[in-house]
N, C-alpha and C positions, 0 to 999 in steps of 0.2 A: 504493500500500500504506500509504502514510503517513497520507493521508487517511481509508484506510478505518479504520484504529488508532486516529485522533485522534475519527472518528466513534463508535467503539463504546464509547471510554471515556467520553465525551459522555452517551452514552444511559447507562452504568451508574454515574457520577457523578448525573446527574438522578436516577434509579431512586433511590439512595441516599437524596438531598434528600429525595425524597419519603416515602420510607419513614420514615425519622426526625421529620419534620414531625408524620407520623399516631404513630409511636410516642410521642412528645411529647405530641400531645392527647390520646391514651389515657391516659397517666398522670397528666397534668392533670385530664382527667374522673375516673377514679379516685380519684386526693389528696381532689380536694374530697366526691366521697359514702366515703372511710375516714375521713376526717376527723374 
């Protein structure tokens, strides 16, 4: 059970990285054409 815990927050830790990385370059691309 522990494993299966430590796996799931794994996957929605990543999930998160990821998400945040693109919300990042979206407002990087943004900034520079409001700019």
């Amino acid at each position: 059970m522990m494993i299966y815990a430590k796996a799931r927050y794994k996957s929605a830790y990543t999930l998160i990285v990821i998400i945040n990385s693109v919300y990042n370059h979206f407002c990087n691309t943004f900034g520079v054409w409001f700019s």
